[in-house]
PDB file of N, H, CA, C and O in Angstrom:
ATOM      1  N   UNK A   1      68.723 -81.136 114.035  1.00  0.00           N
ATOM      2  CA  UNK A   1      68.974 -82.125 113.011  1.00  0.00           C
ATOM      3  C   UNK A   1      68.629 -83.513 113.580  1.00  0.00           C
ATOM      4  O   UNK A   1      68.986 -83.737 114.736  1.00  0.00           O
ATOM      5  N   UNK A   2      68.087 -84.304 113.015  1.00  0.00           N
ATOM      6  H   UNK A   2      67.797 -84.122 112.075  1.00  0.00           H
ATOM      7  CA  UNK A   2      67.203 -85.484 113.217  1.00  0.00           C
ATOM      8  C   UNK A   2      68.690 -86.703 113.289  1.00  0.00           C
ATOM      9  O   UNK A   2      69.648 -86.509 112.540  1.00  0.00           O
ATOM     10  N   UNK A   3      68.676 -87.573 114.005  1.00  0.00           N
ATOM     11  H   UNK A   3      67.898 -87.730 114.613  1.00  0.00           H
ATOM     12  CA  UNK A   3      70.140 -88.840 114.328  1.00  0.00           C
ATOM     13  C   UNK A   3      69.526 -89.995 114.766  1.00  0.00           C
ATOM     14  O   UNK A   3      68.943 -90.266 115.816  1.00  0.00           O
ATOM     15  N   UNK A   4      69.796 -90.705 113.640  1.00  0.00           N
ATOM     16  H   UNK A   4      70.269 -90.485 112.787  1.00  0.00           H
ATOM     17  CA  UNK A   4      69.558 -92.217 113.684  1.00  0.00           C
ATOM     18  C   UNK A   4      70.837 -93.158 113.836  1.00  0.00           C
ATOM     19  O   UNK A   4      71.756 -93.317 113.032  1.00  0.00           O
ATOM     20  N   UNK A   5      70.623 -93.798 115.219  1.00  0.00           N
ATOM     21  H   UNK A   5      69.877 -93.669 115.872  1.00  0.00           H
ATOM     22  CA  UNK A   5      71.413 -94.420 114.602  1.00  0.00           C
ATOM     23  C   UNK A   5      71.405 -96.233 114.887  1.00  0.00           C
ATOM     24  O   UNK A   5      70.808 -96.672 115.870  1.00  0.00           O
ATOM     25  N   UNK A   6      72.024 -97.036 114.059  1.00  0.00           N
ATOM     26  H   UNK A   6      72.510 -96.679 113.261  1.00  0.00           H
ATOM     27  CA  UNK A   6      71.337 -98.289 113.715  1.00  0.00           C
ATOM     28  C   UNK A   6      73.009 -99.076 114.154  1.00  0.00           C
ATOM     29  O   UNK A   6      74.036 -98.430 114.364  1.00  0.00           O
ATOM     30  N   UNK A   7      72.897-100.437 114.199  1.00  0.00           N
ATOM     31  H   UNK A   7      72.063-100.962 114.028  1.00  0.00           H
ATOM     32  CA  UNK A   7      73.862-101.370 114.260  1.00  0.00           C
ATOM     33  C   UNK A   7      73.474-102.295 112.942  1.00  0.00           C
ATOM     34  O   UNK A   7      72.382-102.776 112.639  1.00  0.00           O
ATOM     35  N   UNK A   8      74.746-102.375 112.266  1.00  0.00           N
ATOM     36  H   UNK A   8      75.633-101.984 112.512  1.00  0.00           H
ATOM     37  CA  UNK A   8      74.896-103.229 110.478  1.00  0.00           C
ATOM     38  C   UNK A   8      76.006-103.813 110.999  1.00  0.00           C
ATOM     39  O   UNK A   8      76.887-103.156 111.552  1.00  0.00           O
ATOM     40  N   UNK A   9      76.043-105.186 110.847  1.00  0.00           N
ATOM     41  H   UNK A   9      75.327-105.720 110.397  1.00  0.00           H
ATOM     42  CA  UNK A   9      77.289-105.932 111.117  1.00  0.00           C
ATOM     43  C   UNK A   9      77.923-105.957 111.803  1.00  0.00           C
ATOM     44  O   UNK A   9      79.052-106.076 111.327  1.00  0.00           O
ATOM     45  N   UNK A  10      77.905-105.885 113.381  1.00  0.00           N
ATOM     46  H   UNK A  10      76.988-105.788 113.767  1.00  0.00           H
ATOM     47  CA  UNK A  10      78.572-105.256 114.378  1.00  0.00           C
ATOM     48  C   UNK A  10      79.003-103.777 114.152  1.00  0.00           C
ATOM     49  O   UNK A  10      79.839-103.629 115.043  1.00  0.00           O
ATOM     50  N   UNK A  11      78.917-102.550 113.454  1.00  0.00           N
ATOM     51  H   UNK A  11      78.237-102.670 112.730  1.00  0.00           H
ATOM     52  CA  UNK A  11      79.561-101.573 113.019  1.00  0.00           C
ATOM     53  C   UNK A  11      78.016-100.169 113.423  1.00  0.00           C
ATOM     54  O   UNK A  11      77.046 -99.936 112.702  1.00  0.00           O
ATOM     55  N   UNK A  12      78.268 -99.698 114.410  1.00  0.00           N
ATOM     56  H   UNK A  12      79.056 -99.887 114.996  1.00  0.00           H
ATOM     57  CA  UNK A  12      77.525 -98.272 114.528  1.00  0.00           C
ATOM     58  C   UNK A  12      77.271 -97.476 113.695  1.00  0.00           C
ATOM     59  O   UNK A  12      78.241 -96.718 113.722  1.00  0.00           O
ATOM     60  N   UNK A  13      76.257 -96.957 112.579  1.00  0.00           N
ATOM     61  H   UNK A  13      75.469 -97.572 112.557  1.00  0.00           H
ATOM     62  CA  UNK A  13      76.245 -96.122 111.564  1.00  0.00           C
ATOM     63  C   UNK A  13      74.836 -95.116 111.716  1.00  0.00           C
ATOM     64  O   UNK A  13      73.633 -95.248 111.936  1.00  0.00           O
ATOM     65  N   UNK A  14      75.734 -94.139 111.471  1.00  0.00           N
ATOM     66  H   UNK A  14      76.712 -94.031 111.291  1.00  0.00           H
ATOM     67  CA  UNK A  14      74.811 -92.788 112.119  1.00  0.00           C
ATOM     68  C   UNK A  14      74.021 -92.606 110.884  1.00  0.00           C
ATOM     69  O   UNK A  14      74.389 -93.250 109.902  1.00  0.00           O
ATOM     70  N   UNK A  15      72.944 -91.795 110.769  1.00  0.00           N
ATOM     71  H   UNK A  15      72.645 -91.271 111.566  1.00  0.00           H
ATOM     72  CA  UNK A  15      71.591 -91.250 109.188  1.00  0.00           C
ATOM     73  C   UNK A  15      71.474 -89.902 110.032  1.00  0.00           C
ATOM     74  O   UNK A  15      71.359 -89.948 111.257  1.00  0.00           O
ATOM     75  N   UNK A  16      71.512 -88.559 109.242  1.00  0.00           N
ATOM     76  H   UNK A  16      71.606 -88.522 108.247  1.00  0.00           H
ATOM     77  CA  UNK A  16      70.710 -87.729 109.251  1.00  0.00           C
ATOM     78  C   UNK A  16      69.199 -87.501 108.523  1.00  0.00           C
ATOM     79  O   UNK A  16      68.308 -86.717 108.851  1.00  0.00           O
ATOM     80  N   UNK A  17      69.229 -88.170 107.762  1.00  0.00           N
ATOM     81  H   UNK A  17      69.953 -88.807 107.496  1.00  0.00           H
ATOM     82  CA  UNK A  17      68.087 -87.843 107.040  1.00  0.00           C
ATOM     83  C   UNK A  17      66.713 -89.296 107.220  1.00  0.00           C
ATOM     84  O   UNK A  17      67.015 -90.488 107.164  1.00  0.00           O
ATOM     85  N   UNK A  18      65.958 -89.022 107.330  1.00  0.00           N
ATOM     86  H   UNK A  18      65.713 -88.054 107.375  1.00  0.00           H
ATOM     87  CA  UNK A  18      64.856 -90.536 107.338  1.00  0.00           C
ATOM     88  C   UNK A  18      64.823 -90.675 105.857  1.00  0.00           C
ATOM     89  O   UNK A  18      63.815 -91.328 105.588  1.00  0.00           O
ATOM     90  N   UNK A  19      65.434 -90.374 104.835  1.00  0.00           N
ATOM     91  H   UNK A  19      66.253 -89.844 105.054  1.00  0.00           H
ATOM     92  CA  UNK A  19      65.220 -90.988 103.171  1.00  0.00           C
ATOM     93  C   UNK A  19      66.465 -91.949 103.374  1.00  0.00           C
ATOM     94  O   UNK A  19      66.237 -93.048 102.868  1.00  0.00           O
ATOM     95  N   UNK A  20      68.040 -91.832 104.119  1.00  0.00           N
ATOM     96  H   UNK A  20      68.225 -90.939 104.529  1.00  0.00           H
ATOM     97  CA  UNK A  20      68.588 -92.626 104.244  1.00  0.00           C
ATOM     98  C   UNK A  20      68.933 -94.036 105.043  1.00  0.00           C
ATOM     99  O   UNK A  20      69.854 -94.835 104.873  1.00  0.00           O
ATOM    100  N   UNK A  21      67.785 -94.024 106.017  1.00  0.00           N
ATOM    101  H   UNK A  21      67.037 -93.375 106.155  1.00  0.00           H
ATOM    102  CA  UNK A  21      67.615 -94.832 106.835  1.00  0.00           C
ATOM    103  C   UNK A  21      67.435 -96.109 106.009  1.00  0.00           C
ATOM    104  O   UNK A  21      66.574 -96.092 105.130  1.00  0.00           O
ATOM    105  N   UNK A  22      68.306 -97.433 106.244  1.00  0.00           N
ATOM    106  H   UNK A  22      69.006 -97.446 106.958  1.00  0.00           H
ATOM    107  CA  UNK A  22      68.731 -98.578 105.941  1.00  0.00           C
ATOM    108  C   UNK A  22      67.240 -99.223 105.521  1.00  0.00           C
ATOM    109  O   UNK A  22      66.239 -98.623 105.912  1.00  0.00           O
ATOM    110  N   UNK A  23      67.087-100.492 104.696  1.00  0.00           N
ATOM    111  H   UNK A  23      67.900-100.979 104.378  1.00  0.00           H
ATOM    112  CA  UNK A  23      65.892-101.386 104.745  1.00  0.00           C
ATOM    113  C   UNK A  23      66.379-102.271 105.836  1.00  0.00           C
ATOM    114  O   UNK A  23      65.583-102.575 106.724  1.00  0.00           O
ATOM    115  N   UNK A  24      67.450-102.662 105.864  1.00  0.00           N
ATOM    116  H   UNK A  24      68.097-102.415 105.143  1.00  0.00           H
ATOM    117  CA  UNK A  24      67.981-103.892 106.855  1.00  0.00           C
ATOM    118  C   UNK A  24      69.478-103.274 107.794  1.00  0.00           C
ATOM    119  O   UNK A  24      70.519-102.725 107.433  1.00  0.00           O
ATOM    120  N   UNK A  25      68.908-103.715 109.176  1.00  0.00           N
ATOM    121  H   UNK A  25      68.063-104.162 109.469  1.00  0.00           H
ATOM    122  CA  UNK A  25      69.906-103.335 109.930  1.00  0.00           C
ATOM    123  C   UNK A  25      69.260-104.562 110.984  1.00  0.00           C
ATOM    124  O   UNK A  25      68.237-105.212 110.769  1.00  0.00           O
ATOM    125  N   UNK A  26      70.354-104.693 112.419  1.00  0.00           N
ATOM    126  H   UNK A  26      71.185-104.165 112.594  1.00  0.00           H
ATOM    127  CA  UNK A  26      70.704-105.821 113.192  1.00  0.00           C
ATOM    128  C   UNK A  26      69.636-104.912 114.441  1.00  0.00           C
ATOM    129  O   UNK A  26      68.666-105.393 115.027  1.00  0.00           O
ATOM    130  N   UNK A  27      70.152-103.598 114.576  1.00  0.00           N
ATOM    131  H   UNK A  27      70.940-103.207 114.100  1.00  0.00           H
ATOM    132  CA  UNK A  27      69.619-102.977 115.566  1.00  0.00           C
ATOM    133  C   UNK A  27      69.381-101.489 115.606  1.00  0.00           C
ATOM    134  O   UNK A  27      70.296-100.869 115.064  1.00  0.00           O
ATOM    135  N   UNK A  28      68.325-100.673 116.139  1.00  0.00           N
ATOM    136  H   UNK A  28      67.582-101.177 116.579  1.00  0.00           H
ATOM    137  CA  UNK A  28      68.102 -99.586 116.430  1.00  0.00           C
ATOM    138  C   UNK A  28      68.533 -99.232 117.634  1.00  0.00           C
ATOM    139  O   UNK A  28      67.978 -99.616 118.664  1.00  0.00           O
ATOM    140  N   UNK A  29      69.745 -98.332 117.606  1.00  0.00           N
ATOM    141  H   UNK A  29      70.195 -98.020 116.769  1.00  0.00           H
ATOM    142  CA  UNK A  29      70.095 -97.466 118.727  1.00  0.00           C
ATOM    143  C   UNK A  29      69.707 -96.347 119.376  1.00  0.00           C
ATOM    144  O   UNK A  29      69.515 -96.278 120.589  1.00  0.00           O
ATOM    145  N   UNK A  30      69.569 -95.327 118.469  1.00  0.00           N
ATOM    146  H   UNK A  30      69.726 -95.384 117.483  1.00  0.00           H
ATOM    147  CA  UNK A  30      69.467 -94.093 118.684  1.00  0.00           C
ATOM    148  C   UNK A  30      68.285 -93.717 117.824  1.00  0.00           C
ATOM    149  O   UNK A  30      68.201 -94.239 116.712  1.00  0.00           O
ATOM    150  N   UNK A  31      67.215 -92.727 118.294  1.00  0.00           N
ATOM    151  H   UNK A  31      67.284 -92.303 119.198  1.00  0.00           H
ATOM    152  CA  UNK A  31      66.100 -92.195 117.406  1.00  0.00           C
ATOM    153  C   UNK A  31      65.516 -90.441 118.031  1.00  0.00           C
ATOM    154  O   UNK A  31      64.857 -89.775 118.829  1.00  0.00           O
ATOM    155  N   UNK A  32      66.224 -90.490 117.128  1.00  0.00           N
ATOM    156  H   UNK A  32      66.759 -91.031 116.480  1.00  0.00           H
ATOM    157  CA  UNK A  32      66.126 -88.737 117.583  1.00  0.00           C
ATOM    158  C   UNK A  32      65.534 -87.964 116.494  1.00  0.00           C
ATOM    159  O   UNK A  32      66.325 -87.454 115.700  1.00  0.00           O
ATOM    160  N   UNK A  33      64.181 -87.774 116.303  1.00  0.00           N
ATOM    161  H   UNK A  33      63.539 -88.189 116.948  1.00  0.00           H
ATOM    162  CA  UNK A  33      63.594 -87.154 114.980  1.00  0.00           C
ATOM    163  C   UNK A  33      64.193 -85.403 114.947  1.00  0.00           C
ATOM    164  O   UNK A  33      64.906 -84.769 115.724  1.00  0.00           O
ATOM    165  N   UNK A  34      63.339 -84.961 113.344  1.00  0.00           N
ATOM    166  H   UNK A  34      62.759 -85.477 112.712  1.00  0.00           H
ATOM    167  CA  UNK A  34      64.152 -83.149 113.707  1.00  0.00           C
ATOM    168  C   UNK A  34      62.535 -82.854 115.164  1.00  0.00           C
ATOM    169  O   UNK A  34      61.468 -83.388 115.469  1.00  0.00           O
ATOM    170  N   UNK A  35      63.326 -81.776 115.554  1.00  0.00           N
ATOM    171  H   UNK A  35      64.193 -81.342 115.307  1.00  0.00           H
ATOM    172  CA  UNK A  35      62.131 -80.932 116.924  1.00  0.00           C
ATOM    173  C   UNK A  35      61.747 -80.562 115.798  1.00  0.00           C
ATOM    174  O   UNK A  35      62.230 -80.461 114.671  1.00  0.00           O
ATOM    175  N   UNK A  36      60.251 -80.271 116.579  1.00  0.00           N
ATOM    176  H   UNK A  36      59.859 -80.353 117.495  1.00  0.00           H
ATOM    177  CA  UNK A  36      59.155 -79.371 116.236  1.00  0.00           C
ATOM    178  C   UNK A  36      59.848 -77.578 116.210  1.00  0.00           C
ATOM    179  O   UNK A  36      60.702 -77.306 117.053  1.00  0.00           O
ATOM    180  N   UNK A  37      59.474 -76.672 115.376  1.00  0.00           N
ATOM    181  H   UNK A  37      58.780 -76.893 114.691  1.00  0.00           H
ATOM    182  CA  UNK A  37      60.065 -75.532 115.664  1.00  0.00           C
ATOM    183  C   UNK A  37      59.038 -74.833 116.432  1.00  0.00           C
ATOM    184  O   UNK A  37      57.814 -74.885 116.311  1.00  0.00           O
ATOM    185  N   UNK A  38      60.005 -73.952 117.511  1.00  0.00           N
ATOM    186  H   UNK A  38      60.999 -73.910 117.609  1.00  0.00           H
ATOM    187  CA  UNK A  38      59.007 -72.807 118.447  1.00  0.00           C
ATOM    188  C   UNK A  38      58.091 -73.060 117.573  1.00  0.00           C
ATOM    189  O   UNK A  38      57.233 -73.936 117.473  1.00  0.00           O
ATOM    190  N   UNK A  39      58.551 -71.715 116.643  1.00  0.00           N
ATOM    191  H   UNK A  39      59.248 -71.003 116.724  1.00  0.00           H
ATOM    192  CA  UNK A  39      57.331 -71.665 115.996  1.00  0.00           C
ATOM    193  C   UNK A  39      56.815 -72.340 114.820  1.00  0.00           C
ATOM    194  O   UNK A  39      57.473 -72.561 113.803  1.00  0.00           O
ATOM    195  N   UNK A  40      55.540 -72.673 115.023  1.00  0.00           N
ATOM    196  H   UNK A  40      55.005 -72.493 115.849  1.00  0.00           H
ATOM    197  CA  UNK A  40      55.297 -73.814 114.407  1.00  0.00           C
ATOM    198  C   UNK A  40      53.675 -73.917 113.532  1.00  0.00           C
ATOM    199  O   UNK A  40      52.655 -73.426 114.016  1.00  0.00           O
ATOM    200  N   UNK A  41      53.699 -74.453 112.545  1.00  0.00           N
ATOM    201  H   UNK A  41      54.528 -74.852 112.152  1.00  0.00           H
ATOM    202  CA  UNK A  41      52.795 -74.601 111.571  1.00  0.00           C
ATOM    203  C   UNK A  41      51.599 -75.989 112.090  1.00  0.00           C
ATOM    204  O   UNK A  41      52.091 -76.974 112.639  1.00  0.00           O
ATOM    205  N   UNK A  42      50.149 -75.928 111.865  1.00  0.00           N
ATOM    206  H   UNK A  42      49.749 -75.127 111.419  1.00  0.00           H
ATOM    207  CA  UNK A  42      49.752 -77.323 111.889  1.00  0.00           C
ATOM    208  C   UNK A  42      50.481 -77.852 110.824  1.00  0.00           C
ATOM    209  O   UNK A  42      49.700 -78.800 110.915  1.00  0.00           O
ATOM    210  N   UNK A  43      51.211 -78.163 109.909  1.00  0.00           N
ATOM    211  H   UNK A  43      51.846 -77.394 109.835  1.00  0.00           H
ATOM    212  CA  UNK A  43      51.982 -78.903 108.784  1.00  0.00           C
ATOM    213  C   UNK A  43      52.920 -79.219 109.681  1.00  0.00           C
ATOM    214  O   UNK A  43      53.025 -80.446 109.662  1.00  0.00           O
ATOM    215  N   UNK A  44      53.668 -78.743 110.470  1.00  0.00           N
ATOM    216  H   UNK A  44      53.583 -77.747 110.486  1.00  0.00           H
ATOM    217  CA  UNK A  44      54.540 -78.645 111.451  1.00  0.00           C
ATOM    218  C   UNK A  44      54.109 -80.474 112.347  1.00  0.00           C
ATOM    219  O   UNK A  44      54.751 -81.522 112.428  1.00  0.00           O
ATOM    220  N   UNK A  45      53.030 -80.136 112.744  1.00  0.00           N
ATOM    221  H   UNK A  45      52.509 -79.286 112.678  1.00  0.00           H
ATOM    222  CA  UNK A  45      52.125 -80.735 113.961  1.00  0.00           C
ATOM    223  C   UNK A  45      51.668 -82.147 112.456  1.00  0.00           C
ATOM    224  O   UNK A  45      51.094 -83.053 113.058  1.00  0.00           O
ATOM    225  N   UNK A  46      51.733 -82.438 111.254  1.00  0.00           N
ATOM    226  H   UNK A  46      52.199 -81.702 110.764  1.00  0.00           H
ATOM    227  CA  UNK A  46      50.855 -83.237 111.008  1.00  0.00           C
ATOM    228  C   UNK A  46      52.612 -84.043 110.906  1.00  0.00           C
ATOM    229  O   UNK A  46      52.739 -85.174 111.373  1.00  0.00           O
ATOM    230  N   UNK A  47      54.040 -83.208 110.163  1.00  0.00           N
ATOM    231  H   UNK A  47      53.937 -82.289 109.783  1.00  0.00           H
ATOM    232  CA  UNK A  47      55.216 -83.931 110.255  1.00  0.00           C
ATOM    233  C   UNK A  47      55.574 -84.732 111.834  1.00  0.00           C
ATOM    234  O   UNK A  47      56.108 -85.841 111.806  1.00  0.00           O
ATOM    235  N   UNK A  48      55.258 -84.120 113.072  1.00  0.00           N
ATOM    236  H   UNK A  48      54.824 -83.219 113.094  1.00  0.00           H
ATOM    237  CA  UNK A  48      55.800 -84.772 113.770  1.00  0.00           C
ATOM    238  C   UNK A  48      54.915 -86.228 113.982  1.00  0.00           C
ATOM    239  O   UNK A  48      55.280 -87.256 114.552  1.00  0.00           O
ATOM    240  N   UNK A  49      53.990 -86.011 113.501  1.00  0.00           N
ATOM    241  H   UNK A  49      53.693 -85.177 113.037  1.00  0.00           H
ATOM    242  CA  UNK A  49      53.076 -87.531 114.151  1.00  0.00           C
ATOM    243  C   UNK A  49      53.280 -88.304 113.084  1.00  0.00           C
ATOM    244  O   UNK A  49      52.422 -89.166 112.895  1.00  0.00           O
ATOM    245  N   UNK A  50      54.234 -88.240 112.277  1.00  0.00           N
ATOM    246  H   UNK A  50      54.930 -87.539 112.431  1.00  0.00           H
ATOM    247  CA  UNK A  50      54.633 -89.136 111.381  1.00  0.00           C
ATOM    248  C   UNK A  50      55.570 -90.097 112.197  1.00  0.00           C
ATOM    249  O   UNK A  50      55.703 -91.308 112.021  1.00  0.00           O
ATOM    250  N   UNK A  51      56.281 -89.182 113.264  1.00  0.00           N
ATOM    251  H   UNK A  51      56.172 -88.198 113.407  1.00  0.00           H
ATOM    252  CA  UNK A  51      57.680 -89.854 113.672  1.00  0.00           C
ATOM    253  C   UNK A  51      57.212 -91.034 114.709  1.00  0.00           C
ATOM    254  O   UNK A  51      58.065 -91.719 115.274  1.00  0.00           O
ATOM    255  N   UNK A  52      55.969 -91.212 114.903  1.00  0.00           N
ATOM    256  H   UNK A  52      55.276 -90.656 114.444  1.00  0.00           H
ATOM    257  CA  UNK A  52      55.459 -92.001 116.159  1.00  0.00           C
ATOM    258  C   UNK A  52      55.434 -93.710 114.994  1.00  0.00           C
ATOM    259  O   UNK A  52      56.177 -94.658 115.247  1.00  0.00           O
ATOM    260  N   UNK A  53      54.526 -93.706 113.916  1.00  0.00           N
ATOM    261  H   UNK A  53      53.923 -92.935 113.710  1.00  0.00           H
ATOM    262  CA  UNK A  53      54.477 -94.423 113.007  1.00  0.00           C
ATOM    263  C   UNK A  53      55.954 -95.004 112.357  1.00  0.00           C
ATOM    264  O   UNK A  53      56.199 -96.203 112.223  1.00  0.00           O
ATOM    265  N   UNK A  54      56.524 -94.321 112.127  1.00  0.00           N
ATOM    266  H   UNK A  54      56.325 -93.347 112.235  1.00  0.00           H
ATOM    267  CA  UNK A  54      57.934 -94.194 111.680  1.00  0.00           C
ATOM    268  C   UNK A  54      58.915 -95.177 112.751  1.00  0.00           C
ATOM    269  O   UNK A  54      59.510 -96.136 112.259  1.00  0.00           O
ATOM    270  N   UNK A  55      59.037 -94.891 114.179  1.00  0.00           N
ATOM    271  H   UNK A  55      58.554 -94.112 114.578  1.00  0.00           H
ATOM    272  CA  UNK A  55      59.717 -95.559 115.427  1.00  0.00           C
ATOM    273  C   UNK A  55      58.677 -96.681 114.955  1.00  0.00           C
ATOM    274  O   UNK A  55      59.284 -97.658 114.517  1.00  0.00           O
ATOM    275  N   UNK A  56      57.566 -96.794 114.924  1.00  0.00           N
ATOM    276  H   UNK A  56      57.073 -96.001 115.280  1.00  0.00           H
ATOM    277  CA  UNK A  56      56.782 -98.406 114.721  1.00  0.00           C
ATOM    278  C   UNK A  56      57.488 -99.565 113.770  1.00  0.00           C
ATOM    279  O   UNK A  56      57.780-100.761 113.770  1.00  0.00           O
ATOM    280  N   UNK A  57      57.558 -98.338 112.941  1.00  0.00           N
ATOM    281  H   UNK A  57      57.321 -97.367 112.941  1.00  0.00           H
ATOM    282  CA  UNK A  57      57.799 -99.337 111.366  1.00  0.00           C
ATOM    283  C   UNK A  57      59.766 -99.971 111.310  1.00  0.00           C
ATOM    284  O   UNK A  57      60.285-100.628 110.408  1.00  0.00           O
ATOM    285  N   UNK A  58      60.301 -99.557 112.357  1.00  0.00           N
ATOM    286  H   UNK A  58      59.880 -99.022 113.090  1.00  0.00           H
ATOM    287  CA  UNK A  58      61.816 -99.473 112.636  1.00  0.00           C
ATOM    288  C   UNK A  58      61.946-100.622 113.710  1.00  0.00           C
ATOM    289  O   UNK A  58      62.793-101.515 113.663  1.00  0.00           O
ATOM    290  N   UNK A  59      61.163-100.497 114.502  1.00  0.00           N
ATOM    291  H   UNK A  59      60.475 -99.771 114.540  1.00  0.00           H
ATOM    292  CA  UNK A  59      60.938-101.528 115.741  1.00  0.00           C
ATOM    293  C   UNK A  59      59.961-103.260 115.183  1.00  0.00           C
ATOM    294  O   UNK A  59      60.060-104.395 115.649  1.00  0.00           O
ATOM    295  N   UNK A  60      59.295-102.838 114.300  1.00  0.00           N
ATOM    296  H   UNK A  60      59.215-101.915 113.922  1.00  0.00           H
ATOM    297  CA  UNK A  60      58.792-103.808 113.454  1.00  0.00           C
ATOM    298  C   UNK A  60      59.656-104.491 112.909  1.00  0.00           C
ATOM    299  O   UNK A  60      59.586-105.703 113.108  1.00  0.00           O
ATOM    300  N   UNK A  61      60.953-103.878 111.891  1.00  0.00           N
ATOM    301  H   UNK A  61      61.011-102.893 111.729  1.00  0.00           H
ATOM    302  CA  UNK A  61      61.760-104.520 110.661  1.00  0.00           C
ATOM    303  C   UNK A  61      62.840-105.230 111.762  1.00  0.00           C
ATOM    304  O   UNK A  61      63.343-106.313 111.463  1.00  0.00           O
ATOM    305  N   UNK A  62      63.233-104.453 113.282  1.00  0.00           N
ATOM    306  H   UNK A  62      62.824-103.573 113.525  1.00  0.00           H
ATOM    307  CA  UNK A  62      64.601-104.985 114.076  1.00  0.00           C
ATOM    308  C   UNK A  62      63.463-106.388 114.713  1.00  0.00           C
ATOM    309  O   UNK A  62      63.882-107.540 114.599  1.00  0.00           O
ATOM    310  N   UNK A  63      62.742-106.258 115.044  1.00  0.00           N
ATOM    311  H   UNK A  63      62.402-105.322 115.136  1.00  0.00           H
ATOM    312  CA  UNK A  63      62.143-107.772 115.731  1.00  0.00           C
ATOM    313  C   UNK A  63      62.233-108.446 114.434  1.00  0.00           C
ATOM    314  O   UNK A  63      63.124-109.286 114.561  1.00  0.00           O
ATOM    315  N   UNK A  64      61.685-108.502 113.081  1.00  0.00           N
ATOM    316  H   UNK A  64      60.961-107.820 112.978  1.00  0.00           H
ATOM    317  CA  UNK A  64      61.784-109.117 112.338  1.00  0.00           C
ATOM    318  C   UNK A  64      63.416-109.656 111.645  1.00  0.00           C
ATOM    319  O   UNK A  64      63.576-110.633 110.913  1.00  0.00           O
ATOM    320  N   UNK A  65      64.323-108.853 112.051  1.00  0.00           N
ATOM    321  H   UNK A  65      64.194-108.059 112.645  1.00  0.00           H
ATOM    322  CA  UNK A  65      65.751-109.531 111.696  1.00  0.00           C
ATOM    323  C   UNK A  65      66.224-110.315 112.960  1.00  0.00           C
ATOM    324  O   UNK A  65      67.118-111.154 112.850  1.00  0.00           O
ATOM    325  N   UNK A  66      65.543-110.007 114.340  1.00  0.00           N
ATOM    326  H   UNK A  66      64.817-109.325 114.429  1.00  0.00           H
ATOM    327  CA  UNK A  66      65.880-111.054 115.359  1.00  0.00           C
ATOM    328  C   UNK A  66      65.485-112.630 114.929  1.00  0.00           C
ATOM    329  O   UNK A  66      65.872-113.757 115.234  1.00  0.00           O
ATOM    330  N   UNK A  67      64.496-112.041 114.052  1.00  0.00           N
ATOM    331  H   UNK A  67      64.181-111.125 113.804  1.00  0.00           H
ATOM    332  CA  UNK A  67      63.480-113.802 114.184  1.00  0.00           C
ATOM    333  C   UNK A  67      64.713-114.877 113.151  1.00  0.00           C
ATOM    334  O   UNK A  67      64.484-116.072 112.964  1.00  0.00           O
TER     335      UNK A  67
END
């Protein structure tokens, strides 16, 4: 199971899912996408290289609430 987890207002708040992941948060803590399974599909292989883009676009929005 995939665990996000972000800092909102001084307050730690965990996401299982990437549809619930915040527009605005203070900070990214934790980024733990779902694993790849053993066994595994190229569909498999095209979901995980989403998660590389995904950590971008998260690390993008937290520098942008520093500014």
């Amino acid at each position: 199971m995939a665990e996000f987890v972000f800092q909102i207002d001084g307050r730690e708040v965990t996401i299982t899912k990437w549809e619930d992941v915040p527009e605005e948060f203070d900070h990214l803590i934790k980024f733990i996408p779902d694993p790849i399974p053993e066994e595994h599909t190229e569909e498999d292989h095209e979901q995980m290289a989403l998660w590389n883009e995904r950590l971008q676009q998260l690390m993008e929005k937290e520098r942008a609430s520093s500014d």
